[in-house]
N, C-alpha and C positions, 0 to 999 in steps of 0.2 A: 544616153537616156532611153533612147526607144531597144536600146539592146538589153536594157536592164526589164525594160518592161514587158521586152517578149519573154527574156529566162524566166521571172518568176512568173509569167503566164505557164509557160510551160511546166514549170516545178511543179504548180497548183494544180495544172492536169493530172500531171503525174501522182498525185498523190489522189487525188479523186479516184483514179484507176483500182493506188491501192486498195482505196475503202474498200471500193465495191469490190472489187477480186474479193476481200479479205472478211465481208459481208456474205459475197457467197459459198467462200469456203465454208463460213459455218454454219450454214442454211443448209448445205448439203449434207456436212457432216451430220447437224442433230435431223436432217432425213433419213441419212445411213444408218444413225443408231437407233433411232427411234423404235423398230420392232425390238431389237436386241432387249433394250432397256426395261420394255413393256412386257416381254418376256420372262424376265430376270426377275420383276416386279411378280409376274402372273407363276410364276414356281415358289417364290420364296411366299405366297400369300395361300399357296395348296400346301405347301410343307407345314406351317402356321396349323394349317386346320385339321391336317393328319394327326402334328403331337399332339393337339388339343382334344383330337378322338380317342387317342391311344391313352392320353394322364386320366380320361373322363371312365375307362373302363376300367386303368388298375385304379382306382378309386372305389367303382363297385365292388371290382371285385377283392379288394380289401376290406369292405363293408359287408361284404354276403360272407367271409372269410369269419370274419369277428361273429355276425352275428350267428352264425351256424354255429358254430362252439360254442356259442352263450345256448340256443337250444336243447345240445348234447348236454352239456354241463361239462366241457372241454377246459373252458378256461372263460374271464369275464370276459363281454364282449369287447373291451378298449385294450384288452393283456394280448401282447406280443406275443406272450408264451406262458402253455399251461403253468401252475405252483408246483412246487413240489411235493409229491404225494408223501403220506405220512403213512411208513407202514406199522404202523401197530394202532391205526385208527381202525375201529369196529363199527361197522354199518347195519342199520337195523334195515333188513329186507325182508320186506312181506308178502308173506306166498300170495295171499292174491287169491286167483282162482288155477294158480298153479298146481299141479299135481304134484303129489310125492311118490318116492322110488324107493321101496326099502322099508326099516321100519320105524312107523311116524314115531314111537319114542325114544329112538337114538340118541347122544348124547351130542355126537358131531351131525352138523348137517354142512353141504355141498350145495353153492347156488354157481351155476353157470349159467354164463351170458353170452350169448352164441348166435351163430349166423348159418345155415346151414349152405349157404354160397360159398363160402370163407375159406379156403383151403388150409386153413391154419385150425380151424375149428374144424375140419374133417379129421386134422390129424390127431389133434389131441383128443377129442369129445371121447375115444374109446378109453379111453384111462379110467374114468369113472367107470366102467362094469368092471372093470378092475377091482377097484379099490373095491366099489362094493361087493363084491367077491370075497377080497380077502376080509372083511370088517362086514358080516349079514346083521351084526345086531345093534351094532355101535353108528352106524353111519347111513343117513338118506339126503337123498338128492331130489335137490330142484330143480328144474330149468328153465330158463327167461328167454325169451326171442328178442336178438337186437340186430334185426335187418337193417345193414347200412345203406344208405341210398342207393347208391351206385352198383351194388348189385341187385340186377333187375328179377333173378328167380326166387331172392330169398326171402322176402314175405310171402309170394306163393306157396314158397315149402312149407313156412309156418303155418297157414292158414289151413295148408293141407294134411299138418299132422295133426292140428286142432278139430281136421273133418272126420278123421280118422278114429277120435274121442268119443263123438259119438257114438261110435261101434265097438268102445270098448280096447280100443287097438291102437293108442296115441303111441305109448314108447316102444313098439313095434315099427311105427310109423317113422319117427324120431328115427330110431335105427338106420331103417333101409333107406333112406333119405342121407344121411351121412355116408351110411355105404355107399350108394348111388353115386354122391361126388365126388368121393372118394375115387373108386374107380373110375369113373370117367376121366378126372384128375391124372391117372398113373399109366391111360394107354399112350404107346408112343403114338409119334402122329406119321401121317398117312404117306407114303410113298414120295418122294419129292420135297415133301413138306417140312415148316422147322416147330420146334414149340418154342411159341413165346416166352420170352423172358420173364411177363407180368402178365394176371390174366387178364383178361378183357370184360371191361368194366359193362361195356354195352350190348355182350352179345349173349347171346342165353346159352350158358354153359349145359354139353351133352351131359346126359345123367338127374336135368335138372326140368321139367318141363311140364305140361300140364298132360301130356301124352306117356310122362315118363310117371306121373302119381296115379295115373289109371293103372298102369302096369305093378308099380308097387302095393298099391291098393287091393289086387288081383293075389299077390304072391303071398300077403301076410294073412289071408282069408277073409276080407270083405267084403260085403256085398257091392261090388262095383256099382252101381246104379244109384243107389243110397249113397254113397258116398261122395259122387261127383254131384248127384244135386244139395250135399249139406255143403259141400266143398262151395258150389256156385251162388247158391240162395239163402245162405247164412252168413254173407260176405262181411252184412253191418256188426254181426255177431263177433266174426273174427276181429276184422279191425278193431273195435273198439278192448278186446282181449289185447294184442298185439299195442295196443295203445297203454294198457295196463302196465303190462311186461318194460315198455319206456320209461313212464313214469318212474318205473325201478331200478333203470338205468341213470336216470339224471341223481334219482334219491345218491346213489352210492358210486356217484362218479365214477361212470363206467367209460374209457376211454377207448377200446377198443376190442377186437371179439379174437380169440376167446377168453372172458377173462370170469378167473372160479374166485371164489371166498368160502374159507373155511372159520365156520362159527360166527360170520359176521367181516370177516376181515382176509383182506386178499391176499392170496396166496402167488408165489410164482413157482412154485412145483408145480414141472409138467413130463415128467414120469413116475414113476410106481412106488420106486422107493423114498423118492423126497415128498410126497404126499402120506408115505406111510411113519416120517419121520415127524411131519406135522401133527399129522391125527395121534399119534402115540402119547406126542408130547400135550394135549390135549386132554387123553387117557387117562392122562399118569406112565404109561409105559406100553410095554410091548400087550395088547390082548387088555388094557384097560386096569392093569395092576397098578 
């Protein structure tokens, strides 16, 4: 009897031991994990607030994406992707306070929509002295300013061939301003150096400058002095012309620079003869037969 009541005295120790060992094993353990866990907790709740930063921007900027195109007249603000253009639609564009080139009762007229930043619109805008070359009675030309944001010289230029008006010396202006980027555009680059693949949306293209419209300003004969103060204190003047010239872009869905219309409706000849194949057909034929 007393041998049975020491064993299970003993047993009952022994298991008291367990508890507690098996008590402190896990007192220990969630001590050891403790930082781990709160760690674990404290990364996956900064990852949380990262994607939540990043879906909160491409949402803006899906929102500044729409509504910019709705602006331009790109495409509706909620459309994925512009309509498809209809080309034998005819757009009524009104000169405005536009100049004409040529002679005003021509039968074809010429509206380009241009950037003189644009190196696309450096290349082609010569084609028109062209045509109007070959065609002095049939055909004038207008041209509209469609400074894209992101090139930072190209209302400048505008404003500064509209300074240039003043003195009688706009498509003068217009010219050497094309030429300008044009070359600037075509020099190789400097010893060491590479040319960009794409040009640089932010930086002020050489050839393009407010130092560079003094100098042209100088070369076509105007009175430099007069010109940099219509150029600077006519600014409201300009803007609100250049605002003109937009308006004319949304009218005729203009999507991107440089884009011509002939008679009303847009053309994609963009050399000599496939404009002369248009306007003929216009004509009647070759010389307006």
């Amino acid at each position: 009897m007393n041998s049975r009541i020491m064993s299970l005295a003993l047993l009952i120790a022994a298991s008291g031991v367990l508890v507690t060992s098996l008590v402190s094993a896990k007192k220990m353990a969630q001590v050891t994990l403790a930082p781990q866990v709160s760690e674990i907790i404290s990364n996956q709740r900064a990852m949380e607030k990262k994607l939540a930063a990043i879906e909160s921007k491409l949402t803006s900027l899906q929102a500044g994406i729409r509504a910019g195109a709705g602006r331009f007249g790109n495409m509706p603000p909620t459309a994925a992707q512009p309509p498809a253009e209809d080309p034998d639609k005819v757009y009524t564009i009104n000169q405005g306070s536009s100049l004409i080139k040529g002679n005003e009762n021509a039968r074809v007229t010429i509206v380009e929509f241009s950037d003189f930043q644009c190196p696309y619109s450096q290349k082609f805008h010569s084609l028109i002295g062209e045509v109007l070359k070959s065609y002095p009675n049939d055909v004038k030309f207008i041209f509209k300013n469609f400074p894209l944001p992101f090139h930072s010289q190209a209302k400048p230029a505008a404003k500064a061939s509209l300074a240039a008006r003043e003195q009688g010396k706009y498509w003068e202006m217009v010219e050497a301003l094309f030429k300008a980027g044009q070359e600037a555009s075509a020099r190789p680059p400097a010893p060491g150096g590479e040319v960009p693949s794409e040009p640089q949306a932010d930086s002020i293209p050489a050839g393009l400058s407010e130092e560079k419209f003094k100098e042209l300003a100088k070369n076509i004969g105007l009175d430099v002095d007069k010109f940099m103060s219509d150029y600077k204190e006519k600014d409201a003047e300009w803007e609100k012309l250049i605002a003109e010239d937009m308006d004319a872009v949304r009218a005729a869905e203009v999507r991107g620079t440089p884009t011509f219309f002939l008679n009303g409706k847009k053309t994609r000849a963009r050399d000599l003869d496939s404009f002369k194949a248009e306007i003929d057909k216009i004509l009647g034929g070759p010389g307006g037969k």
